[in-house]
C-alpha positions in Angstrom: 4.4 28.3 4.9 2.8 26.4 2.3 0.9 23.0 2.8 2.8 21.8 0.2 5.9 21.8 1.9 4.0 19.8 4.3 3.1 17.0 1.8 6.1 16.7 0.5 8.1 16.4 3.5 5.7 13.9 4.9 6.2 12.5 1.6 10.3 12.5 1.8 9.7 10.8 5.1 7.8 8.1 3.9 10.6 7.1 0.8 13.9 8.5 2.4 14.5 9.3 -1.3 14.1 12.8 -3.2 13.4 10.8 -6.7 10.9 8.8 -5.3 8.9 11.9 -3.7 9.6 14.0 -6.9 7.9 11.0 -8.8 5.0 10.7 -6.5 4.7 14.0 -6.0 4.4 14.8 -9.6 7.2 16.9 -10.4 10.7 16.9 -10.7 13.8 16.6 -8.3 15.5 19.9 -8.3 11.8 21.1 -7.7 11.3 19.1 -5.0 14.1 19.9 -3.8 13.5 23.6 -3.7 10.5 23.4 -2.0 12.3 21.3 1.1 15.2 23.8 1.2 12.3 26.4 1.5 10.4 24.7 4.6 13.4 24.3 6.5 14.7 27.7 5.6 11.2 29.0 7.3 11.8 26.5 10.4 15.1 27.9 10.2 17.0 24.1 10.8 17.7 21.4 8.8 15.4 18.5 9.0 16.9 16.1 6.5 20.6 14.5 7.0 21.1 14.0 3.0 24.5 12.7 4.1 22.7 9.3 5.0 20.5 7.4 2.3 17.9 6.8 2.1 17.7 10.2 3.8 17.0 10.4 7.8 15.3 13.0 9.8 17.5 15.2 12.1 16.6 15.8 15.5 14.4 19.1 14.0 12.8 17.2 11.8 11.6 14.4 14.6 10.2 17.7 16.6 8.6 18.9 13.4 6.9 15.2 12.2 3.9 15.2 14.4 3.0 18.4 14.4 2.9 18.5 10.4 0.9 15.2 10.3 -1.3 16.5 12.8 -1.9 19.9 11.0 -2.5 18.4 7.8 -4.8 15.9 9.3 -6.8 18.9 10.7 -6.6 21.3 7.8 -8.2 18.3 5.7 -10.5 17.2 8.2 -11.8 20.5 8.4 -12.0 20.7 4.8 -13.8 17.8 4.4 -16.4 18.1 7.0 -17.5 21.6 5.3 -17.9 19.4 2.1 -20.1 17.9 3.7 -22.5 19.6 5.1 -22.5 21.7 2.1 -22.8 19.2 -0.3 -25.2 17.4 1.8 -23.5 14.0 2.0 -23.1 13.2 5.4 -24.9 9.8 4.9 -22.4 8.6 2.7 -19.6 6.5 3.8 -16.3 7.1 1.8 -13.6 4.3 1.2 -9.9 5.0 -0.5 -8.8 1.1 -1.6 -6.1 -0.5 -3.7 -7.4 -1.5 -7.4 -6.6 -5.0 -6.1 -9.0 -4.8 -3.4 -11.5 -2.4 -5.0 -12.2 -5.1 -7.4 -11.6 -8.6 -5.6 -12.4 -7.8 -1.8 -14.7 -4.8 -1.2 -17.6 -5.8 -2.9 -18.0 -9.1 -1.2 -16.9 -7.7 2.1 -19.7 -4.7 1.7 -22.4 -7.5 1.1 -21.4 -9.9 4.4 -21.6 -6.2 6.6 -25.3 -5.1 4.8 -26.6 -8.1 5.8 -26.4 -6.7 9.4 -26.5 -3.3 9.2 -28.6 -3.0 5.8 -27.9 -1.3 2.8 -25.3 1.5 3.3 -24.8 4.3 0.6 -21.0 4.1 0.1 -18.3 5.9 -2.1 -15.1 4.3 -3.0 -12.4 5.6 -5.0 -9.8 3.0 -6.1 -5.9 3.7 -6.4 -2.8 3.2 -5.1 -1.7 2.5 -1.6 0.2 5.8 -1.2 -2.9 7.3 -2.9 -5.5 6.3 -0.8 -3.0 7.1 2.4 -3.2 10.5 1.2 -6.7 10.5 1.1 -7.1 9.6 4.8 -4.2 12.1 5.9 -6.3 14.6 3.7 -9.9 13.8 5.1 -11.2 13.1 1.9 -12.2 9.5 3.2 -13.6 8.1 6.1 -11.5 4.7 5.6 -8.6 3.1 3.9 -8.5 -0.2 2.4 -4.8 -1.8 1.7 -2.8 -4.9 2.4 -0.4 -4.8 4.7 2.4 -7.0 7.0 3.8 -6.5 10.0 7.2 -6.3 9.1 6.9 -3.2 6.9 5.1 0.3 8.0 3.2 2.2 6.2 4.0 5.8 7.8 0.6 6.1 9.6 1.0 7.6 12.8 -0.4 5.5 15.4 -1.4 8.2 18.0 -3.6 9.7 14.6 -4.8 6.3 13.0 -6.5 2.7 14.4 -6.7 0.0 12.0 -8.5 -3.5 12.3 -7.9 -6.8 10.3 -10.7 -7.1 8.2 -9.1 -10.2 5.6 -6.0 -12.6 5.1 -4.3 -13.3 1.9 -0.9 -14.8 0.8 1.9 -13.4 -1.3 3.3 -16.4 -3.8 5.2 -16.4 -6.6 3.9 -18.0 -10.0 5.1 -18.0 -13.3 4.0 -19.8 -16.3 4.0 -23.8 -16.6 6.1 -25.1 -19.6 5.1 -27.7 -21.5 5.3 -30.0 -18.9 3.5 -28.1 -16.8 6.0 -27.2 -14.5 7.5 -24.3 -13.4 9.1 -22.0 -16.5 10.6 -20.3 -14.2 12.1 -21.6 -10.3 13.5 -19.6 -7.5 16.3 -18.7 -6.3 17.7 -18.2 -9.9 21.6 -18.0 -10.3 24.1 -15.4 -10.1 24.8 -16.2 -14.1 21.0 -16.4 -15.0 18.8 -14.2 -13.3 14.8 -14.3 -13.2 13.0 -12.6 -15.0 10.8 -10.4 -12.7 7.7 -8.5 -13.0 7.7 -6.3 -9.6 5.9 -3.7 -8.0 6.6 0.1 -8.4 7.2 1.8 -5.2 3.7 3.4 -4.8 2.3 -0.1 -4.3 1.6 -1.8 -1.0 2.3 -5.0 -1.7 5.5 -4.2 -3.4 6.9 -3.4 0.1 5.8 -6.4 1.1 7.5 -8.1 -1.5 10.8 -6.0 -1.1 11.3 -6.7 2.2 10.9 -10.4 2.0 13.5 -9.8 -1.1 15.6 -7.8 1.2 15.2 -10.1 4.3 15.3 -13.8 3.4 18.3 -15.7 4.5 18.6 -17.3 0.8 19.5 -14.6 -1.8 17.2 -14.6 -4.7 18.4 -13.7 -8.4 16.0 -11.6 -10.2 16.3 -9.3 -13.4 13.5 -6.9 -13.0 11.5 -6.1 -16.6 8.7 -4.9 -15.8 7.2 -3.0 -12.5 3.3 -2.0 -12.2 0.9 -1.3 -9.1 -1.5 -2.3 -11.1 -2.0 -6.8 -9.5 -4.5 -8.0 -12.6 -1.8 -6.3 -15.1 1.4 -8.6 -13.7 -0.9 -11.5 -13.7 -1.4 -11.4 -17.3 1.9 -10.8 -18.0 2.5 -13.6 -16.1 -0.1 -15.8 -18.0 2.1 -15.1 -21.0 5.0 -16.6 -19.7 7.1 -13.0 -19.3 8.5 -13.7 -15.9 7.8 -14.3 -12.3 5.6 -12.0 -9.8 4.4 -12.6 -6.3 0.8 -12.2 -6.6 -2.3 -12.8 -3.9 -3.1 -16.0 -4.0 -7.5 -14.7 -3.7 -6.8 -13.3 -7.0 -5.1 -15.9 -8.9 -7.2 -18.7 -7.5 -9.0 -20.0 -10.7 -5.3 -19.7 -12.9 -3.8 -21.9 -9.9 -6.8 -24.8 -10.5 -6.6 -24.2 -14.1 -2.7 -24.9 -14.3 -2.6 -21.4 -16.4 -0.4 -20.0 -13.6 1.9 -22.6 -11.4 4.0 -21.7 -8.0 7.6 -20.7 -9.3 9.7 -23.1 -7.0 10.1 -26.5 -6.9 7.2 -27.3 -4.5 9.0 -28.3 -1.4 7.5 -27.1 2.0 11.2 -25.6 2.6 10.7 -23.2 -0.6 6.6 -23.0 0.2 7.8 -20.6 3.5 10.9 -19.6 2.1 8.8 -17.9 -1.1 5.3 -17.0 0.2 4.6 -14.3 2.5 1.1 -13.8 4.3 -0.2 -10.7 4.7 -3.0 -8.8 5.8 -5.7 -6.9 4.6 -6.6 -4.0 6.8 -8.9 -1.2 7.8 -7.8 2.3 8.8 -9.2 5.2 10.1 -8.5 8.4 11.7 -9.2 8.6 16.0 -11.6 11.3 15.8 -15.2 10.5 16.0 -17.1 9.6 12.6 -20.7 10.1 11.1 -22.8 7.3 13.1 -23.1 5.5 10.1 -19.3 5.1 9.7 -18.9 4.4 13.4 -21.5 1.4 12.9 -19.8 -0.1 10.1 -16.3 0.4 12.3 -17.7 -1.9 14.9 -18.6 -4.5 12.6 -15.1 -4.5 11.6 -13.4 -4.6 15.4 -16.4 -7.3 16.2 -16.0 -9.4 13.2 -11.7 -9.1 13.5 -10.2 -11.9 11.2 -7.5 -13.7 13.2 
């Protein structure tokens, strides 16, 4: 046993698709797939049906779930609370965040908790939201920072992991003005003439946001995909240059809004206002088990100070 085969079938859980996992996992399919043939073949039962896709657990690989996230979870724990001690840094709070909210929503969040608790010596390290979920599963962070919605799970196991509400934002889709200073660009498209689209690569948090609105809204969108980052400030510019449409949060793209440099990509109704933009949250999560005192006091702030 290897831990990881354990990543990468929590990993395989969390996409249902052996390209994806290869991709975030950093090497290639028929790799990837080795290293699942060889968990099961130590468990001795299948725990993918590949018959199905994306790809579904069998009734092995439902026993077998838990117990790996919970292993992991302890293994890393562990790991991290020798760090630690040995590198003497149990005063310091660690965060894993999205670039998004690294840049546009920690900093200011930090300042409105120091004014009660007083200064705090933090850590953050900014990423992707699959990154930083990592992080937490690994115990190499005492918190997670990411948008999320409530239609769309993240694969943290509740029994493991709490989370609290700690912002609000809103998903809308903008595109440049023309030179009327209207949209460029207006949704739903047409079978015949697609929108461009600048989306979200599948690593990203609010790209599953955005694909399940996509996926679930009862009028069909038409949308040519030409460019996909994780990366929010990077689709905003290339939506400031007029190279298609992305659904960006509306904290970040506040001053292009006002300015007229960025304009809502539909025609402005309140129909198409709840038909196109999607709320979501931003969120806190943590393991269950107990925290450094500091942490703990900066985790009640956040379940006394919920955002509703």
């Amino acid at each position: 046993m290897k831990i990881q085969w354990i990543q990468d079938f929590l990993s395989l859980v969390d996409t249902g698709s052996f390209s994806k996992s290869a991709d975030i996992r950093a090497t290639t399919q028929p790799a990837f797939s080795r290293r699942i043939k060889a968990l099961e073949e130590w468990l001795s039962a299948p725990l993918f049906d590949r018959s199905e896709s994306p790809v579904c657990l069998t009734d092995s690989g439902d026993k077998f779930l838990p117990v790996a996230e919970e292993t992991l979870h302890r293994l890393y724990q562990c790991k991290e609370d020798i760090s630690r001690r040995n590198n003497n840094s149990v005063n310091n709070i660690s965060f894993a965040a999205t670039h998004t909210l690294s840049s546009n929503f920690f900093p200011g969040w930090l300042n409105k908790i120091e004014e009660t608790l007083g200064i705090l010596r933090t850590r953050l390290e900014s990423d992707h939201m699959d990154k930083g979920k990592e992080s937490l599963v690994k115990g190499e962070c005492h918190f997670m920072l990411c948008h999320t919605h409530p239609k769309v799970n993240i694969a943290l196991n509740q029994h493991h992991y709490i989370s609290v509400i700690v912002g609000k934002d809103r998903l809308i889709p903008v595109c440049a003005p023309n030179h009327d200073k209207l949209p460029s660009l207006q949704l739903p498209g047409s079978l015949d003439k697609p929108i461009k689209y600048l989306g979200y690569n599948t690593s990203s948090g609010v790209g599953k946001v955005v694909q399940h609105l996509l996926l679930k809204n009862s009028e069909t969108v038409y949308l040519d995909t030409v460019f996909e980052s994780y990366l929010v400030g990077v689709l905003k510019k290339m939506c400031c240059e007029g190279r298609g449409i992305a659904w960006l949060p509306e904290q970040q793209i506040i001053e292009e809004l006002n300015s007229g440099n960025l304009v809502k990509a539909h025609d402005g109704s309140m129909e198409h206002e709840a038909c196109w933009s999607i709320d979501i949250d931003i969120r806190l999560f943590r393991a269950r088990e107990a925290l450094p005192d500091n942490a703990e006091q900066l985790w009640q702030y956040a379940v006394d100070n919920v955002t509703v």
